[in-house]
VOTIPA-193438 format. One record per residue (C-alpha): x negated, y negated, z negated; residue in three letters. Coordinates in pm, 1 decimal, decimal comma. Layout:
BEGIN
NODE        x        y        z dokol
NODE        X        Y        Z   ALA
...
This chain:
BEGIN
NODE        x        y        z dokol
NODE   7227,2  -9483,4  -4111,8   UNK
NODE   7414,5  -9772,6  -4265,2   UNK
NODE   7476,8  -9827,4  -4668,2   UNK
NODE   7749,4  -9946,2  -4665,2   UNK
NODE   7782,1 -10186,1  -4989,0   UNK
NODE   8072,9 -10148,9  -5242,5   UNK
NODE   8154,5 -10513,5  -5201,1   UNK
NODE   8289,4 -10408,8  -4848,0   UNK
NODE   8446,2 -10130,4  -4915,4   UNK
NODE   8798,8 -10108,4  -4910,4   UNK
NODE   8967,3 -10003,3  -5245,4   UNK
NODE   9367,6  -9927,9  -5342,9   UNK
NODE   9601,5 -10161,5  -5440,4   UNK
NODE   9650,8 -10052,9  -5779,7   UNK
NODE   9620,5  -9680,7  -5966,9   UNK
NODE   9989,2  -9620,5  -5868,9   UNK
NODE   9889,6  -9621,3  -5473,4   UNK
NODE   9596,6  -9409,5  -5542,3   UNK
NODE   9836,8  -9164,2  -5752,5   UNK
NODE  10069,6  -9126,1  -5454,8   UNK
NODE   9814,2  -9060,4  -5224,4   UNK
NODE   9625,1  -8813,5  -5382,3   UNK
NODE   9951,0  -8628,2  -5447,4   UNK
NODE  10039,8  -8668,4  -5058,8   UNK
NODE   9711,1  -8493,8  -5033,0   UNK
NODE   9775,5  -8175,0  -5276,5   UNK
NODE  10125,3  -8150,8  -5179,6   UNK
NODE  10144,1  -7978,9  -4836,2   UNK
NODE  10244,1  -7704,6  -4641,0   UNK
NODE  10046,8  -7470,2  -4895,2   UNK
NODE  10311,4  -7548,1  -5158,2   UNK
NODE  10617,7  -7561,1  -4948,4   UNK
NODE  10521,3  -7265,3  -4685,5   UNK
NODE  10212,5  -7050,9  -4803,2   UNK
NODE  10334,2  -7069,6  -5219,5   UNK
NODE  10628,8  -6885,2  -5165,5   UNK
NODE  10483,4  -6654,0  -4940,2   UNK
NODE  10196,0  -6550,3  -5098,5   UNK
NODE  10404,4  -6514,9  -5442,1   UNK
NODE  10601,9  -6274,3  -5275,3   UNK
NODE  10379,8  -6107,4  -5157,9   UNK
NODE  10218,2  -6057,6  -5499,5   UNK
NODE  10503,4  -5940,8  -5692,7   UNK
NODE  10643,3  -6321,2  -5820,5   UNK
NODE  10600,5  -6380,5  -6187,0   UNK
NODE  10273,3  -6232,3  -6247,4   UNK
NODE  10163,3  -6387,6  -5961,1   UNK
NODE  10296,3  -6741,5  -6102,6   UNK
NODE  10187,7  -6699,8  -6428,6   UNK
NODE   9756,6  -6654,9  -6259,3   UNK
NODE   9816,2  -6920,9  -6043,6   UNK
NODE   9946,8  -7178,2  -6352,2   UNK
NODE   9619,9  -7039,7  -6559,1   UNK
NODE   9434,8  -7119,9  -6238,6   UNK
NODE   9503,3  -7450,5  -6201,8   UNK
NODE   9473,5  -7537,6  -6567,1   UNK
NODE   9165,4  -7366,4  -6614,8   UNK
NODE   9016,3  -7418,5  -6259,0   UNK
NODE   9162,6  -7664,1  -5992,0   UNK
NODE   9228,3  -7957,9  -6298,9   UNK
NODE   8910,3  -7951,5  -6431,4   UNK
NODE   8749,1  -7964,8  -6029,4   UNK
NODE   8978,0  -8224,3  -5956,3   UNK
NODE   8868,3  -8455,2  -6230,6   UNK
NODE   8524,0  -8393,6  -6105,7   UNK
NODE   8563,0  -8494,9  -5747,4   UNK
NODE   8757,1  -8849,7  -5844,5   UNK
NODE   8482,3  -8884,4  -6097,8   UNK
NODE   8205,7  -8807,1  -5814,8   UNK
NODE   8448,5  -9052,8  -5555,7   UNK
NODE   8445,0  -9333,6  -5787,2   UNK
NODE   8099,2  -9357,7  -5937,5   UNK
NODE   7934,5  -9282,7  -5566,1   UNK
NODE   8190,0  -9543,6  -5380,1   UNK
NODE   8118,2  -9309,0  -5117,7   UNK
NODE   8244,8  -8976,3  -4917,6   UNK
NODE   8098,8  -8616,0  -4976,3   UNK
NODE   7774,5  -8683,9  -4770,0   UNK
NODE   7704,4  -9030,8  -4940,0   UNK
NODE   7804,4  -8866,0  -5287,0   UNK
NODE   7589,3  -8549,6  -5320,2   UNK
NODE   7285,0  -8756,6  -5135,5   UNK
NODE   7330,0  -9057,1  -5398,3   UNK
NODE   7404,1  -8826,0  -5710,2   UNK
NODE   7129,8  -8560,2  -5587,4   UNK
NODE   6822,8  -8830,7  -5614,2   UNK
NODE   6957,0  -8754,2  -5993,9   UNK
NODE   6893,4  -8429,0  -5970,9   UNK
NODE   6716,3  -8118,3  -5893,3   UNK
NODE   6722,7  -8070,5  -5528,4   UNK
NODE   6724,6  -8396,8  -5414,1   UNK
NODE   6890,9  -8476,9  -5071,2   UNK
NODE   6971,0  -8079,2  -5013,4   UNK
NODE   7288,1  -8155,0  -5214,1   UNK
NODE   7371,3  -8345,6  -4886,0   UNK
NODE   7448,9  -7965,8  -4753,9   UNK
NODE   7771,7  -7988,5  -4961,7   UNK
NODE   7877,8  -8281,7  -4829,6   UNK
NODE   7840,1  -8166,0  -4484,0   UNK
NODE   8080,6  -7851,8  -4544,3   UNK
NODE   8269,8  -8040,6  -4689,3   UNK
NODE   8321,1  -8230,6  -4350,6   UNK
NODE   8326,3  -7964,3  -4142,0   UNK
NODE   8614,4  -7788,1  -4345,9   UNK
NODE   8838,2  -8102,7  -4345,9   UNK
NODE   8783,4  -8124,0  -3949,9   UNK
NODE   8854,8  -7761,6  -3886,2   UNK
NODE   9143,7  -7766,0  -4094,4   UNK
NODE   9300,5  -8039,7  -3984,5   UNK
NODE   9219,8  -7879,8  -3592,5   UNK
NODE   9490,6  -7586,0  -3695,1   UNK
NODE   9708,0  -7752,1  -3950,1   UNK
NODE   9782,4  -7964,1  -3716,5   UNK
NODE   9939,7  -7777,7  -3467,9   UNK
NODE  10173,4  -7611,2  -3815,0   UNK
NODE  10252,3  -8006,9  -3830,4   UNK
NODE  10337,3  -8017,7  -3514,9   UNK
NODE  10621,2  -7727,3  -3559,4   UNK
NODE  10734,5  -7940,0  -3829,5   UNK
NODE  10812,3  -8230,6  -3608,8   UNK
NODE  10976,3  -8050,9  -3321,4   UNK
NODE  11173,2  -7807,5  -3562,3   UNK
NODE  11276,8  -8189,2  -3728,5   UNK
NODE  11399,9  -8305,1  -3409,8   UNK
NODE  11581,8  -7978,9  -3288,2   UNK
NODE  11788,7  -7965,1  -3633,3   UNK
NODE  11878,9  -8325,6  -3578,2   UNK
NODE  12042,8  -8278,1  -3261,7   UNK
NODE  12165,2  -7934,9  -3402,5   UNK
NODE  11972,1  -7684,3  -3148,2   UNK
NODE  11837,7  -7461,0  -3427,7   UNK
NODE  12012,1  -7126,4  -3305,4   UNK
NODE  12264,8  -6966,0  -3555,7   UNK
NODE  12275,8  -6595,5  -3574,6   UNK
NODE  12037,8  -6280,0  -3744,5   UNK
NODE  11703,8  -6250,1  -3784,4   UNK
NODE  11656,9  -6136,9  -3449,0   UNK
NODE  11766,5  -6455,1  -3298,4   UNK
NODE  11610,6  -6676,0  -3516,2   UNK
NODE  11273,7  -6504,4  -3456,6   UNK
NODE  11339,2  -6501,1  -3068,4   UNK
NODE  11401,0  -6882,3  -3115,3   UNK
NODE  11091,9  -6954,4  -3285,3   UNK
NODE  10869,5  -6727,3  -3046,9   UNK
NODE  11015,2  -6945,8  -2716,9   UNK
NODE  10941,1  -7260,5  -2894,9   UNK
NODE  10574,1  -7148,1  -2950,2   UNK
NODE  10541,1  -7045,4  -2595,8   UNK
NODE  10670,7  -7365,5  -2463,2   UNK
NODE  10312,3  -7525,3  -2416,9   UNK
NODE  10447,5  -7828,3  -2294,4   UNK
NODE  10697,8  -7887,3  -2600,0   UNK
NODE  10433,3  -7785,8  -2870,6   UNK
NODE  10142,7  -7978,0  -2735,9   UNK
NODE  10386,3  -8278,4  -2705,5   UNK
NODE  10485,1  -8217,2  -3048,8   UNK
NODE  10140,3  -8164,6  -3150,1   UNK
NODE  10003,0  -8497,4  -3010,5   UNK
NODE  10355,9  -8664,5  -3135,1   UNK
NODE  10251,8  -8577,3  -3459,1   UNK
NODE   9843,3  -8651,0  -3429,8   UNK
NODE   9909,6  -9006,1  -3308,4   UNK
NODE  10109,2  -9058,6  -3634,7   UNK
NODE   9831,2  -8954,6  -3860,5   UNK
NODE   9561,5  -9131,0  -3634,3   UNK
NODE   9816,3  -9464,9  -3668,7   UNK
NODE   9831,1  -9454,5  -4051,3   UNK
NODE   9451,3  -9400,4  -4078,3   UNK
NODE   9368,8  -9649,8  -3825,6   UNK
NODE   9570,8  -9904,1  -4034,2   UNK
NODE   9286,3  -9904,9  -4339,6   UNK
NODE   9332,2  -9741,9  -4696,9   UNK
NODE   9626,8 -10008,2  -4825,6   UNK
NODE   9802,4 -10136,3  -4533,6   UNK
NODE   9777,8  -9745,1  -4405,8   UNK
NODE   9736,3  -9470,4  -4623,0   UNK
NODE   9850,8  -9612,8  -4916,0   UNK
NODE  10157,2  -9828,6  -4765,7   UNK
NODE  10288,7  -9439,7  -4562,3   UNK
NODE  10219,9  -9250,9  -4892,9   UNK
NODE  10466,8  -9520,2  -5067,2   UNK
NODE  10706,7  -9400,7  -4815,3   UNK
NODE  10661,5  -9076,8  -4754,2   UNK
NODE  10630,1  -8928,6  -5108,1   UNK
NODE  10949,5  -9087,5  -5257,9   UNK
NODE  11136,6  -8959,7  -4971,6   UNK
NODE  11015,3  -8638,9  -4995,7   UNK
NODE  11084,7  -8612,9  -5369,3   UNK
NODE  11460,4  -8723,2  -5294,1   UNK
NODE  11480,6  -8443,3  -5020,5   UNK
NODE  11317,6  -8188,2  -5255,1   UNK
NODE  11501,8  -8233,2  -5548,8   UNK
NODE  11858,2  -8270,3  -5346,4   UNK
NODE  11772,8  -7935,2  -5189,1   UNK
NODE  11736,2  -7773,3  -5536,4   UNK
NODE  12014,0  -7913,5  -5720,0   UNK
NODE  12213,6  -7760,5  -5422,5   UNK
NODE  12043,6  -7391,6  -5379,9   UNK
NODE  12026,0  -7424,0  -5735,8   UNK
NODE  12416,7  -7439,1  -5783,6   UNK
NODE  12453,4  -7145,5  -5530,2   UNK
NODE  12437,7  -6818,9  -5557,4   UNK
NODE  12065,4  -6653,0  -5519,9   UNK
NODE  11980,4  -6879,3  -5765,9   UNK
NODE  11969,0  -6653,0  -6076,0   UNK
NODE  11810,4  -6384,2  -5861,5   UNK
NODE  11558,8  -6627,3  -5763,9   UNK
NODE  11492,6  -6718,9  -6121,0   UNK
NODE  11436,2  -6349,9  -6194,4   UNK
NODE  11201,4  -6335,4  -5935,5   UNK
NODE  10967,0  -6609,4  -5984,9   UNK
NODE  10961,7  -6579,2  -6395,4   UNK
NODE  10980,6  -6230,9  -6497,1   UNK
NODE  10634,1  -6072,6  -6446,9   UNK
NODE  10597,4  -5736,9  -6226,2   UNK
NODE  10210,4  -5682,8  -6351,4   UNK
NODE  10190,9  -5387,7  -6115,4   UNK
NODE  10183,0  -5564,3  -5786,5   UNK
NODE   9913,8  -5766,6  -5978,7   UNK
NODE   9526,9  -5664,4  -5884,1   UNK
NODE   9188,2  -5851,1  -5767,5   UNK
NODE   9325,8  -5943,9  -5449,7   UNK
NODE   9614,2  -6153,5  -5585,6   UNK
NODE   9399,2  -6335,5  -5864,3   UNK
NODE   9208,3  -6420,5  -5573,6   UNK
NODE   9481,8  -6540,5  -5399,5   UNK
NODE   9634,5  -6703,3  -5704,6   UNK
NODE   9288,5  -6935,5  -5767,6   UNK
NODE   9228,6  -6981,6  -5386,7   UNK
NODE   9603,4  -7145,2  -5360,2   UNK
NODE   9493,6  -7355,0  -5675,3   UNK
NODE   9224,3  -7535,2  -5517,6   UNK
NODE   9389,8  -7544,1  -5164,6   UNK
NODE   9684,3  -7710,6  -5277,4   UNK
NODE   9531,8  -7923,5  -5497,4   UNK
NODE   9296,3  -8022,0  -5182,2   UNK
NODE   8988,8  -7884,8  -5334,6   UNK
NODE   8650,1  -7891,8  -5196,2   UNK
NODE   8763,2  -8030,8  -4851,5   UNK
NODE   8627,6  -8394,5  -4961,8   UNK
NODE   8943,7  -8567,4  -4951,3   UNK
NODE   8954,6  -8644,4  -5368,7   UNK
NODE   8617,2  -8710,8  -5349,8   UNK
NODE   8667,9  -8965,3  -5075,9   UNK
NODE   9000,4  -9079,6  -5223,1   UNK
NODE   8827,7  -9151,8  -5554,6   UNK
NODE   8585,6  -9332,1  -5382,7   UNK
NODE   8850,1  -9622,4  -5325,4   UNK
NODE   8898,8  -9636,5  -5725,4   UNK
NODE   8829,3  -9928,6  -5919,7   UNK
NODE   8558,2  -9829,3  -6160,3   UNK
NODE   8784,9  -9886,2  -6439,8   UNK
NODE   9092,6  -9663,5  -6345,0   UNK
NODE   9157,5  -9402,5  -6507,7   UNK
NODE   9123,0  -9056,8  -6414,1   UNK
NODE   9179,3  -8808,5  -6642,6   UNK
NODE   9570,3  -8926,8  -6684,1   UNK
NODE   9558,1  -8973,8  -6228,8   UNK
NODE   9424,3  -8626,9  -6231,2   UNK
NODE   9721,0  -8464,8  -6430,7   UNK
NODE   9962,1  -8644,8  -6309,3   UNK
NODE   9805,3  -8544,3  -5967,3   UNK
NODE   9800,5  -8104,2  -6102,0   UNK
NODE  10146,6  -8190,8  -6250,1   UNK
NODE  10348,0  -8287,7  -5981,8   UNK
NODE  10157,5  -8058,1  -5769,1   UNK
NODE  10232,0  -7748,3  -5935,0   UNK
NODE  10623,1  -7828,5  -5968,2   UNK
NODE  10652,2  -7911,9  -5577,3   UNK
NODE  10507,3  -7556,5  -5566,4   UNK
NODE  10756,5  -7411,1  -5822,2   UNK
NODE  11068,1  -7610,1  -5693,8   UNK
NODE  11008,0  -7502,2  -5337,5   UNK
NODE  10968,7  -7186,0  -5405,5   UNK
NODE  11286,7  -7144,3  -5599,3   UNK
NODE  11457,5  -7321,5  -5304,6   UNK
NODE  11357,1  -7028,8  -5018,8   UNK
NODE  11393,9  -6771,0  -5266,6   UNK
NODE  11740,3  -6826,0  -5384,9   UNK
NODE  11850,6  -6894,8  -5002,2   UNK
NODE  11646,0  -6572,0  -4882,9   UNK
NODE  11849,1  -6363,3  -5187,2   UNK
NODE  12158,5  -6473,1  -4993,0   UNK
NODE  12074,3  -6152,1  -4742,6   UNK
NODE  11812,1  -5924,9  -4932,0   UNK
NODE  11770,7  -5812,6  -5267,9   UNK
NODE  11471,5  -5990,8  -5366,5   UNK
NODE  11364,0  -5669,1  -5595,3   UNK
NODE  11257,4  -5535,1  -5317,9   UNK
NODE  11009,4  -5794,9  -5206,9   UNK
NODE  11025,2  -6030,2  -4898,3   UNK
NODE  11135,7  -5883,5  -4572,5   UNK
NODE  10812,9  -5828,6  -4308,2   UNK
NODE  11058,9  -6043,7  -4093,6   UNK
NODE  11001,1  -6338,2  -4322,8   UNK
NODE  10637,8  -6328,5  -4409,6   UNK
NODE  10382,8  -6562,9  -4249,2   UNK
NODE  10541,4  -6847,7  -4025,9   UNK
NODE  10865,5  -6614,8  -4048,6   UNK
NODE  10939,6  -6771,2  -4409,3   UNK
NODE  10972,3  -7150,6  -4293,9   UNK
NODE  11052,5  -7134,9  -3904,9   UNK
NODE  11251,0  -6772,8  -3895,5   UNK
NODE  11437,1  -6710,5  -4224,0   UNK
NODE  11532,4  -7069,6  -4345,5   UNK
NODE  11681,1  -7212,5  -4019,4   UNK
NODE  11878,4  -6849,7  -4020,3   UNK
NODE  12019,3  -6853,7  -4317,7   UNK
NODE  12092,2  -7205,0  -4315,9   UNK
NODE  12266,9  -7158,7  -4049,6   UNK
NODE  12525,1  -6934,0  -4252,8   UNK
NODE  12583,7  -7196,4  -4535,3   UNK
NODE  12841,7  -7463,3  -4557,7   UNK
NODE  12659,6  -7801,1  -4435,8   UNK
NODE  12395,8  -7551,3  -4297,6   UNK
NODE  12297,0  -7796,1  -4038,4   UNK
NODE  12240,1  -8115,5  -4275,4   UNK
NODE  12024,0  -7877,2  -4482,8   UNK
NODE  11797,1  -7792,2  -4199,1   UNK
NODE  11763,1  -8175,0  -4074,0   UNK
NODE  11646,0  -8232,5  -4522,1   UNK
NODE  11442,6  -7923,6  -4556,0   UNK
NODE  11198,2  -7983,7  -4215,1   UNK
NODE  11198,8  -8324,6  -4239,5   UNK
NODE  11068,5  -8190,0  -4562,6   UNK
NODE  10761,6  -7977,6  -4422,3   UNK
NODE  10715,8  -8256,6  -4212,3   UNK
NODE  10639,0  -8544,3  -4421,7   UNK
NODE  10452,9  -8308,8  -4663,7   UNK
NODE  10237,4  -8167,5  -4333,5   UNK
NODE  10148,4  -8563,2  -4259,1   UNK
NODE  10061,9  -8668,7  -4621,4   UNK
NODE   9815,5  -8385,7  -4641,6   UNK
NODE   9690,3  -8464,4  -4297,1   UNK
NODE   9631,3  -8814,9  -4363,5   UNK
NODE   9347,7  -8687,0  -4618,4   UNK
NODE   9211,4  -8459,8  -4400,5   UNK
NODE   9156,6  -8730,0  -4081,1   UNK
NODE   9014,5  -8983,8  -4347,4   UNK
NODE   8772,0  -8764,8  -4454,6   UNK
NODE   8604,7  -8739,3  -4118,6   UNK
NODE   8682,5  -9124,6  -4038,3   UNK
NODE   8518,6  -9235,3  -4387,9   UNK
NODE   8207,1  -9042,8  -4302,9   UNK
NODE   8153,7  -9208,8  -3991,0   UNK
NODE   8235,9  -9568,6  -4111,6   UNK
NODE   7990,4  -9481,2  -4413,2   UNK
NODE   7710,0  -9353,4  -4216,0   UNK
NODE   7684,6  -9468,4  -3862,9   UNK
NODE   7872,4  -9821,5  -3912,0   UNK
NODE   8172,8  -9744,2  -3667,7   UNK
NODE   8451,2  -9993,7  -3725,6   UNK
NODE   8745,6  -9779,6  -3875,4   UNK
NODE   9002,7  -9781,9  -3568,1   UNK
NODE   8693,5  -9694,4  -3385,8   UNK
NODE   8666,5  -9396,2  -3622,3   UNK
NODE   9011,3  -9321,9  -3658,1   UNK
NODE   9082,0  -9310,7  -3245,5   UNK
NODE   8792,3  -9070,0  -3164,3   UNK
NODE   8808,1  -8831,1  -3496,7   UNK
NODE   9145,0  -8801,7  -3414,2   UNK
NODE   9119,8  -8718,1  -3036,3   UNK
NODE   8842,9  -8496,6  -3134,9   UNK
């Protein structure tokens, strides 16, 4: 296996590139899709109040450790443990970590990309305006004959694959960093114009109610569960892609202002989101009552928005915003998780990165 040396290692531009792209990484479909579900589910504000003490007490601290393990290894999770484990007890067992670490990134990526895919093809349907107006019913019927349609979802499966295999491909600056640069400032315009308008709507003060007032009797083990298991996901925990995107630090930037800046923009993505399906679901349901079994699951992005959307004035335009929406968050996040796999293989066996990038992706 090769070492590869530091001096030829590629590194980003400047803290601000590193910023957006480890945001790109946390911010995902788990803040825009599963956040608002799984709050639901769990009553709202009691929910939200576990999953802020989460990530303050939990995901912050872990994600200062894995930029801090990134930037003093220069390496991925495999290179990492084995270099920091000759430190310590164990020795090159540590390695083990670094290996699950792969494996998760791979697997996930193998799934979330096909979610990614929906994005795309859902952001090409509202553009031409084919997302079908109409009740529930519809709207699920719709979404169930896109999913069948092997041919359209594989096409907008690979559609969306070759996009993240083209940005990592391209090397950490004049790829990940130069699409993050793009993508993320777009996708805080779209985000915040979609919340200013649900915001002056109404739904909005039932949505308010919803997310802030606590209901501590939907609260148990399960939820706190789910509320620290959503703090590391969407802060890209313990996949390897901090560590890995730390690696690429300069060992003078800083990380404990990266890393909160990282947890704070994070968390309000999550929070902002939320409020913006909430106070368009309360449109048709009393949110008191919990989330419809209609609109749980896939039901809450690809069902229930597009539907009620559909009943608003400028419905249409607000379907185009809100998908390209899941979309560019689906290919920030996905970006991480394909350079992950690609890093490891440049690291260890020497494989020139669009080498890497072409055959981690097909795989």
């Amino acid at each position: 296996m090769a070492d590869q040396s530091s001096e030829s290692r590629e590194n980003w531009s400047g803290i601000l590139g590193f910023i957006l792209a480890a945001v790109g990484s946390a911010v995902g479909l788990g803040n825009i899709w599963r956040f608002p579900f799984i709050t639901g589910r769990y009553g709202g504000g009691a929910f939200v109040i576990v999953y802020l003490v989460s990530v303050v007490v939990i995901g912050l601290p872990l994600l200062i450790g894995e930029m801090k393990i990134g930037r003093r290894s220069e390496r991925g999770p495999v290179g990492a443990f084995g270099a920091l484990g000759r430190e310590a007890f164990g020795g090159q067992l540590w390695k083990v970590f670094g290996f699950l670490a792969i494996a998760t990134g791979f697997v996930l990526l193998s799934y979330y990309s096909v979610v990614g895919g929906w994005t795309f093809g859902y952001s090409i349907k509202a553009v031409y305006g084919q997302l079908v107006a109409g009740g529930p019913e519809q709207a699920g019927a719709f979404f169930g004959e896109f999913i069948g349609n092997e041919v359209q979802v594989t096409m907008a499966h690979a559609l969306f694959m070759v996009a993240v295999m083209g940005i990592v491909y391209s090397g950490v600056s004049d790829g990940i960093e130069r699409a993050t640069r793009l993508l993320m400032p777009l996708f805080g315009m779209l985000l915040l114009a979609l919340f200013v308008y649900t915001m002056t709507r109404p739904g909005a003060s039932e949505a308010l109610a919803f997310m802030f007032e606590p209901r501590w009797g939907a609260l148990g083990l399960e939820a706190i569960l789910a509320a620290v298991g959503q703090a590391c996901f969407t802060l890209s925990i313990g996949m390897g892609a901090i560590i890995v995107y730390g690696s690429y630090l300069n060992q003078d930037d800083p990380i404990y202002s990266s890393s909160l800046t990282v947890a704070v923009a994070n968390t309000s993505v999550s929070l902002i989101a939320a409020l913006i399906i909430y106070s368009t679901i309360a449109l048709r349901v009393d949110l008191a009552d919990g989330i419809p079994e209609a609109y749980k699951g896939a039901g809450l992005a690809f069902k229930a928005v597009p539907e009620l959307f559909a009943q608003m004035p400028g419905g249409s335009y607000l379907a185009v915003a809100f998908f390209l929406l899941l979309a560019f968050a689906a290919i920030s996040s996905a970006i991480s998780l394909l350079e992950v796999v690609v890093s490891y293989f440049i690291e260890e066996y020497d494989l020139e990165r669009d080498q890497a990038a072409i055959w981690c992706g097909l795989a």
